[in-house]
C-alpha angles and dihedrals in degrees: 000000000000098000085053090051092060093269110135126238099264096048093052087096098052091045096057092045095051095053089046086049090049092046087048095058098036078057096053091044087050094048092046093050087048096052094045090044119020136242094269104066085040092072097024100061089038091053083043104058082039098061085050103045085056100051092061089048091060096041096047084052087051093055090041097060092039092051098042098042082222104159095189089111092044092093097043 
């Protein structure tokens, strides 16, 4: 997969145990939040932010079709 992506063939190595050390500590962060936490608020705030997010999307697609007078959502 990294030589396809353009790495050459001597890097390869380095590439695949960078991303496994990387998953590694991004493994040890997650199980530390979850245990000083809790898995609750983990998937709650998150959700959260998600749902809102969201919502000004939406908004902001809404005034951007109002204020432009672009009909190009008008059939969907």
């Amino acid at each position: 997969m990294f030589s396809v992506a353009g790495l050459r063939e001597e890097k390869v190595f380095w590439g695949i145990l960078a991303t496994g050390v990387i998953n590694l500590l991004a493994t040890l962060v997650a199980l530390k939040l979850i245990e000083l936490l809790g898995r609750r608020p983990l998937i709650i705030w998150p959700l959260a932010a998600i749902i809102l997010i969201m919502i000004a999307l939406t908004i902001l697609i809404v005034l951007n079709v109002r204020l432009t007078n672009d009909f190009v959502f008008q059939y969907i």
